[in-house]
C-alpha positions as CSV (number, residue, x, y, z in Angstrom):
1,X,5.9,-34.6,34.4
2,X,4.2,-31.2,34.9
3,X,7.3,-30.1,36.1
4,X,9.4,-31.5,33.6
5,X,7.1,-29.6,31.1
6,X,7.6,-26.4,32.9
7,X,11.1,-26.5,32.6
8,X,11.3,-27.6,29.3
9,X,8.4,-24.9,27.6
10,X,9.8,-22.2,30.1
11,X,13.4,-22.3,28.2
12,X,12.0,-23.1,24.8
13,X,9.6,-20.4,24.8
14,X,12.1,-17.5,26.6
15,X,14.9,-18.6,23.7
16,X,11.9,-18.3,20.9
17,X,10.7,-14.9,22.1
18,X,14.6,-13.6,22.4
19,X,15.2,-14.8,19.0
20,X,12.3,-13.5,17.4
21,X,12.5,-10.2,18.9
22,X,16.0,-9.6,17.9
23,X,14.8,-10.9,13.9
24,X,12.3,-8.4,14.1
25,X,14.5,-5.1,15.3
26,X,16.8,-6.2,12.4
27,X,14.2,-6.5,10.1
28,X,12.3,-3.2,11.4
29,X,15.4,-1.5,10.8
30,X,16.1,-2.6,7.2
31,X,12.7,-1.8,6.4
32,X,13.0,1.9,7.9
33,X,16.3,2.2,5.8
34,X,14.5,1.5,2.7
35,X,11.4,3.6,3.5
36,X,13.8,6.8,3.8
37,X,14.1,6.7,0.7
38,X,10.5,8.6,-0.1
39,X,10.8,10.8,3.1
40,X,10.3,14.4,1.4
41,X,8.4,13.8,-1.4
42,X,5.0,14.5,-1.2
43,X,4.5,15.1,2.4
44,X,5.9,11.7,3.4
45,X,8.1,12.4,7.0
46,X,9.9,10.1,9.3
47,X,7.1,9.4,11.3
48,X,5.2,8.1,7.8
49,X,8.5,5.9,7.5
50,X,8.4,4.7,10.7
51,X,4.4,4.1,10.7
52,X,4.6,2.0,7.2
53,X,7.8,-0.1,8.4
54,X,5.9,-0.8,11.4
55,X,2.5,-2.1,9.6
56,X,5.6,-4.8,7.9
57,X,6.1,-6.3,11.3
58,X,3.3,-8.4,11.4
59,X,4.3,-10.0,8.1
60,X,8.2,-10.1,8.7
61,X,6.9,-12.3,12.0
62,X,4.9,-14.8,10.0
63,X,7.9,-15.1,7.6
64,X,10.5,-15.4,10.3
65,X,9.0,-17.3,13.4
66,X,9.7,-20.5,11.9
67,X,13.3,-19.7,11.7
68,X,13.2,-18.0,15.3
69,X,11.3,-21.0,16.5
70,X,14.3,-23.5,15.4
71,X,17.4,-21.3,16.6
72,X,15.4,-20.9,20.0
73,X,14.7,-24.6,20.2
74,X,18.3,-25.5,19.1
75,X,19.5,-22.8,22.0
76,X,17.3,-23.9,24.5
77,X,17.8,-28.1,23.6
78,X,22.0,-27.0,23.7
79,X,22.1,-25.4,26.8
80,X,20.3,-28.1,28.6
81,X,22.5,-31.2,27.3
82,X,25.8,-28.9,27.6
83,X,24.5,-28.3,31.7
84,X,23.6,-32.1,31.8
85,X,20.0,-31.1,32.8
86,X,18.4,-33.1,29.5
87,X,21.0,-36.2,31.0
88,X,19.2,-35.8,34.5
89,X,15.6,-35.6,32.6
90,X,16.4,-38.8,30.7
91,X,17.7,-40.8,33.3
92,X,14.3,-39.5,35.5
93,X,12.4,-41.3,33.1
94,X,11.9,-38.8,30.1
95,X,12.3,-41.1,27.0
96,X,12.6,-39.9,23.6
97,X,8.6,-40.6,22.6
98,X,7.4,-38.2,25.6
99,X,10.4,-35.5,24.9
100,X,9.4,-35.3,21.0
101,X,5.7,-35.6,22.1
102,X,6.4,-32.6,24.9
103,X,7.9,-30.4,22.1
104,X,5.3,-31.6,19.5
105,X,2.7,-30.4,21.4
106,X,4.5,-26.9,22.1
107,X,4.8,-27.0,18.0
108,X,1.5,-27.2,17.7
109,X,0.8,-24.1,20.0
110,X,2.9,-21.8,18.0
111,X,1.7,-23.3,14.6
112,X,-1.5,-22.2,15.4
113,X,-0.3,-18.5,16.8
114,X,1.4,-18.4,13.0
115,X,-1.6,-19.3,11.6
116,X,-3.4,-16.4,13.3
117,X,-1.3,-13.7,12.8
118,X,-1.1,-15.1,9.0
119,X,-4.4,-15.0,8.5
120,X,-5.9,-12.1,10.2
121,X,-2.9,-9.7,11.6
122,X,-0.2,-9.3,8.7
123,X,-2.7,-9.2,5.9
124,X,-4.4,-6.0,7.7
125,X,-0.9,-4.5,8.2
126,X,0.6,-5.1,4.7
127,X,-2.9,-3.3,4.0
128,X,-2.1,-0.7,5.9
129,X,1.1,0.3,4.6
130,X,-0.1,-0.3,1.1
131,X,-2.5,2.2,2.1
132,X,-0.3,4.7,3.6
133,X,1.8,5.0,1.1
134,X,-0.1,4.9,-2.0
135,X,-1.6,8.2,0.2
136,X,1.7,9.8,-0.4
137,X,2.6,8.2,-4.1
138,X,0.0,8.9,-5.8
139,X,-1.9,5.8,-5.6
140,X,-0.9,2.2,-6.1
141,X,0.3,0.6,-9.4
142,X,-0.4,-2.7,-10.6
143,X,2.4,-3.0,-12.8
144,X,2.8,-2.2,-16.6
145,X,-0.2,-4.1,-17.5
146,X,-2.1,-3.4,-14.7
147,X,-5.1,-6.3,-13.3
148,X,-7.3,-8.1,-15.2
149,X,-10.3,-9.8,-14.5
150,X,-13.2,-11.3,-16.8
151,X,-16.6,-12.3,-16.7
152,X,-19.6,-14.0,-18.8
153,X,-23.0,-12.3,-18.7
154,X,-26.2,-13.5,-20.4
155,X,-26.5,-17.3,-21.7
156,X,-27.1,-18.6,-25.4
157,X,-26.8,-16.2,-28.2
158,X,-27.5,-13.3,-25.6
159,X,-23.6,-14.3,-23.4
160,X,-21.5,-12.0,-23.3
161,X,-18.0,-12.3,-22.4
162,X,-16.4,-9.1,-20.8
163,X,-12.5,-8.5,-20.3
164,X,-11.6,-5.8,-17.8
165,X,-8.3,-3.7,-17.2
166,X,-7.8,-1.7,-13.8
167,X,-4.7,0.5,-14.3
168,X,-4.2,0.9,-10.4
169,X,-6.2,2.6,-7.2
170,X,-5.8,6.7,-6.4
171,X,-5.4,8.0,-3.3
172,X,-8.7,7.5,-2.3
173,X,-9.0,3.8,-2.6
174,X,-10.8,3.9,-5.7
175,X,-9.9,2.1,-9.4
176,X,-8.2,4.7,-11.8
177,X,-7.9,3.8,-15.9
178,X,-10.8,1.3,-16.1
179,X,-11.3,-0.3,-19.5
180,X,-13.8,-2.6,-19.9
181,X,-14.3,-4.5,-23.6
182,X,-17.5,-6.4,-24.4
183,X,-17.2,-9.2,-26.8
184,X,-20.3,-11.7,-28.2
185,X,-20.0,-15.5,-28.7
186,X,-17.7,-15.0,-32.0
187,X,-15.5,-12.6,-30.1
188,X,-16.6,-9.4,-32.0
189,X,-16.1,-6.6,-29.9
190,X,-19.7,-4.8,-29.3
191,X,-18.5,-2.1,-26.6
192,X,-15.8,-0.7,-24.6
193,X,-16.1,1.3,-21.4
194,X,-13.2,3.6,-20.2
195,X,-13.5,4.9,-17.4
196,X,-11.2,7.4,-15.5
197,X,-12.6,6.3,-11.5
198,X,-14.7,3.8,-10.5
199,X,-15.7,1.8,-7.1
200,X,-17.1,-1.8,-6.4
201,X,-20.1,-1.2,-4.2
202,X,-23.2,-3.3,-3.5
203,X,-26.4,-2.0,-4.8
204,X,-29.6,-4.4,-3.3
205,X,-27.3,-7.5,-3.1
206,X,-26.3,-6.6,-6.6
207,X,-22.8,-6.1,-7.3
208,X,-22.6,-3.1,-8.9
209,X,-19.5,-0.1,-10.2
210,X,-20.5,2.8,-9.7
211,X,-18.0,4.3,-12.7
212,X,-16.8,8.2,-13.1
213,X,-16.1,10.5,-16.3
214,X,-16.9,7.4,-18.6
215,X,-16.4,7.4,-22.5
216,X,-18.8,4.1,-24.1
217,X,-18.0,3.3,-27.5
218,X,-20.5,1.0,-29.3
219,X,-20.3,-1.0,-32.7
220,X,-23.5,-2.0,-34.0
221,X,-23.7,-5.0,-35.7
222,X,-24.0,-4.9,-39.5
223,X,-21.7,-3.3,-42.5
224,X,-23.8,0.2,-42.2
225,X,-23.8,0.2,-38.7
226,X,-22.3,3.7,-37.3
227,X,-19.7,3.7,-34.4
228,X,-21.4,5.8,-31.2
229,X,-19.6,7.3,-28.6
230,X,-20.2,9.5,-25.9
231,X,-19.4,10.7,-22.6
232,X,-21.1,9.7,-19.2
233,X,-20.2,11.6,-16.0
234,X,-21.7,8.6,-13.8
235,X,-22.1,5.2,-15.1
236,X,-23.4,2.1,-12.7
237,X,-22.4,-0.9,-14.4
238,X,-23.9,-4.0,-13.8
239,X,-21.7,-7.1,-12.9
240,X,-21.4,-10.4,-11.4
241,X,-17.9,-9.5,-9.8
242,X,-18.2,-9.6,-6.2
243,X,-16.2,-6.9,-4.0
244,X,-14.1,-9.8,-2.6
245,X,-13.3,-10.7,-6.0
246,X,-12.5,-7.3,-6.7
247,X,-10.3,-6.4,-4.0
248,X,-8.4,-9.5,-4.0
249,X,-7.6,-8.6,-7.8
250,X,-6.1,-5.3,-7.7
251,X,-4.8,-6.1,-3.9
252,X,-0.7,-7.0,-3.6
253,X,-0.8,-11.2,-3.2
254,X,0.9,-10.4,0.5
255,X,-2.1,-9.0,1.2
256,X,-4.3,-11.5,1.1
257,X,-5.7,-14.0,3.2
258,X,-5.6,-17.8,3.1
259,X,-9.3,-17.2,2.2
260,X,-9.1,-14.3,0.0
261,X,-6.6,-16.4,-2.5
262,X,-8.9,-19.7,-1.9
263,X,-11.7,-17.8,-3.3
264,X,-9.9,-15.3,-6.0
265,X,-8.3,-19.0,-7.3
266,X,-11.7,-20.5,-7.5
267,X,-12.8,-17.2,-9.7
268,X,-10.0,-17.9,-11.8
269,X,-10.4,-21.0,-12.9
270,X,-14.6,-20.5,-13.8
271,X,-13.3,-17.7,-15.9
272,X,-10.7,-19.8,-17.8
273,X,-7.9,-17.9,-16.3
274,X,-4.5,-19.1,-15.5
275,X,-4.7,-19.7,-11.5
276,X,-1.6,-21.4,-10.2
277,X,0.0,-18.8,-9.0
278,X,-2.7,-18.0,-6.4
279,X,-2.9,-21.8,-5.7
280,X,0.6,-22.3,-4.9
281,X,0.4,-18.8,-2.9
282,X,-3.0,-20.5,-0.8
283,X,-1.0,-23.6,-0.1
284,X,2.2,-22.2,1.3
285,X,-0.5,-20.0,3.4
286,X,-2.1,-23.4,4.6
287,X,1.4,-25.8,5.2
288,X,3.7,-22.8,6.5
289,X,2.2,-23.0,10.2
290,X,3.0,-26.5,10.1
291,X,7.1,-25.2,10.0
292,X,6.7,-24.8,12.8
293,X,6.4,-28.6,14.2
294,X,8.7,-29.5,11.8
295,X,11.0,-26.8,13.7
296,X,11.0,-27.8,16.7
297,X,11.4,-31.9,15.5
298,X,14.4,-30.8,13.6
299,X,15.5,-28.9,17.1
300,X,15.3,-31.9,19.3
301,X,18.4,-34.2,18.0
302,X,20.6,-31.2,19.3
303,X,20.0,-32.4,22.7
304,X,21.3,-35.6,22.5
305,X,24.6,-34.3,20.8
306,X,27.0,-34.8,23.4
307,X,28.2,-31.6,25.3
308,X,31.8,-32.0,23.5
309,X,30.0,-32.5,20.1
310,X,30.3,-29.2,20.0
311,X,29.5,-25.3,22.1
312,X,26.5,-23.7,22.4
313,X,27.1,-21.2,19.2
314,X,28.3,-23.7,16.8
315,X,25.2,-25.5,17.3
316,X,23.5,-22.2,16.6
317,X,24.9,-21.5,13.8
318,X,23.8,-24.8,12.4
319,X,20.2,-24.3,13.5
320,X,21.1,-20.7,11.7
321,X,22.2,-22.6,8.4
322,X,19.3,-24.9,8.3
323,X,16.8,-22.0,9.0
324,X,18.4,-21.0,5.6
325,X,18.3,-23.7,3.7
326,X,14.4,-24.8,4.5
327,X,14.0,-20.8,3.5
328,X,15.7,-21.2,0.5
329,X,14.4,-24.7,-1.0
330,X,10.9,-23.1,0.3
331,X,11.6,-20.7,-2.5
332,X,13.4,-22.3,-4.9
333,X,10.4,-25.3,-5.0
334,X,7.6,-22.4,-5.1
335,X,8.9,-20.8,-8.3
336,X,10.1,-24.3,-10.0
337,X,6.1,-25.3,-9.1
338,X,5.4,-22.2,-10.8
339,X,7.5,-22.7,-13.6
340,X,7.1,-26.4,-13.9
341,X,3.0,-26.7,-13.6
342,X,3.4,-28.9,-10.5
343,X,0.4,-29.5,-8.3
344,X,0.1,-26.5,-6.3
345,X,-0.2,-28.6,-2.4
346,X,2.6,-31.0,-3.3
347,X,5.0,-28.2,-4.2
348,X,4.2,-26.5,-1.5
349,X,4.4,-29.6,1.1
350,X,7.5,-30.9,-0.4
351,X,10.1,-28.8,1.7
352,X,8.0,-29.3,4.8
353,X,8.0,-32.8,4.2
354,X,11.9,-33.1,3.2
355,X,12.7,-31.7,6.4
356,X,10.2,-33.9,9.0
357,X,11.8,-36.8,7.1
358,X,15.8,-35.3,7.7
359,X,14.6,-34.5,11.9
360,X,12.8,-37.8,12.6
361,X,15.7,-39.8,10.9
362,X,18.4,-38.1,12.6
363,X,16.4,-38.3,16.0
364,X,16.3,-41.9,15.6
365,X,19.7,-42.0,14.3
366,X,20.7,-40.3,17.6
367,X,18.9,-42.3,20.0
368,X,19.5,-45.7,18.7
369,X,23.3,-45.0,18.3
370,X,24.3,-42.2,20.1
């Protein structure tokens, strides 16, 4: 059986690494094409273009190896029934419980390298080429209306609840157009911060923003109160937001990690805020390594097509069509769970599901009649 393995994990693996090699140069160069497009401004060269298409690998590999693991399965399954080499394995005594067990297990292996370069590698390189070119932009912009986060401070008549606005980071990292609006238990509006910098730092243990060129603006309470304002070059405001909480907010979702958008959720919903996009996001992180078993179970019925059932590349180019289609109702599911308010896990291990269900039935389909 060891050898049986060899030969089986040897072709798989070869046909997996060709396959996702040749995604990734295609992808690389796509990306390269549409980083061209800044080269010149701002001191931004070929080499920058280059760098920040290259920090997109890791993620274009956690998207793709699922479809690269079920076109190199299909080759490697299609090649060895159309050279009757899977007919000599099964009439040695490899049944189809110990072949979907032997591919199982090799599904398993690469689930778990998805996971890892999921979790840790592409979330540092998307990052990184944030990073680098927000360097040469300007900064980074966090849309029209920019991110917003909220908090309660205080309890009883003393609670305060606190609405802020980051416009986007500079150059440098830091938070640029920072508006923060203090409201009391009725919702009147006691003071507003506006900042033009600031930077989430730790102080003690104490979170803590250490905010630049601030303007505070303070309504007293009362009819004769009078409206103060004035200008602060450095400001420490006190908080409760953690830096994790703060990164993760004015961060691009692709950056984060499965634990990042756990926790980020979880601060969400304590402050009342709508959270199901970073739920849906956490549980396509959690299911999508699992693709990968269901890859290589929807792989297997290609070996026991008969060798006249069709060549080699048309069985490709169904692997290639239902690599497709498991991207596309991925998607489509994702923003109707969106849409829809479905429960964030079941949306996202709906497609996953579908597809086990389509492989083990047309396995047993295959072996019982075919």
């Amino acid at each position: 059986m060891r050898t049986v393995r060899r030969l089986l994990y040897r072709d798989v693996v070869w046909s997996v690494v060709f396959v996702a090699i040749a995604f990734l140069s295609l992808f690389y160069f796509i990306d390269f094409l549409e980083e061209l497009e800044g080269v010149g401004r701002r001191g931004f060269t070929l080499w920058h273009a280059a760098l920040a298409a290259l920090y997109e690998l890791p993620g274009r590999f956690y998207e793709l190896f699922p479809i690269a693991v079920l076109i190199g399965t299909i080759y490697a399954m299609a090649r060895l029934a159309q050279s009757s080499e899977f007919t000599i394995l099964r009439t040695g005594g490899l049944g189809p419980g110990k072949a979907l067990s032997l591919l199982l297990t090799l599904g398993v292996a690469m689930g778990v390298l998805t996971f890892v370069v999921g979790e840790y590698v592409a979330p540092l390189g998307e990052q990184q080429a944030v990073n680098l070119k927000a360097r040469f932009r300007g900064g980074q912009a966090l849309g029209k209306t920019g991110a917003w986060l909220k908090e309660r401070q205080g309890s009883g008549d003393a609670e305060r609840s606190l609405s802020i606005n980051v416009q986007g980071t500079d150059t440098d990292g830091r938070m640029r157009d920072i508006r923060i609006f203090e409201h009391d238990t009725a919702g009147v509006l006691l003071r507003r911060i506006q900042a033009a910098h600031g930077r989430a730092e730790s102080a003690g243990g104490v979170p803590v923003w250490r905010l630049e060129d601030a303007q505070i603006t303070e309504w007293p309470a009362g009819e004769n109160g009078v409206v103060r304002s004035r200008r602060e070059a450095h400001v420490d405001w006190p908080t409760t937001l953690a830096e994790t909480v703060v990164a993760a907010a004015i961060s691009p979702i692709k950056s984060m990690s499965t634990v990042d958008l756990w926790r980020y959720s979880r601060h969400l919903e304590l402050q009342e805020q709508a959270a199901q996009r970073y739920e849906l996001q956490f549980w396509r992180r959690a299911f999508y390594p699992l693709a990968c078993i269901v890859m290589v179970a929807l792989a297997l019925p290609f070996a026991y097509l008969h060798a006249r059932a069709g060549g080699i590349s048309l069985k490709v180019f169904g692997g290639i069509m239902l690599g497709i289609s498991f991207v596309l109702l991925n998607n489509v599911v994702g923003h109707l769970g969106l849409l829809r308010d479905w429960t964030p896990w079941i949306a996202s291990a709906l497609p996953s599901g579908v597809y086990l269900l389509m492989s083990l039935a047309a396995f047993g389909w295959l072996v019982r009649y075919r």
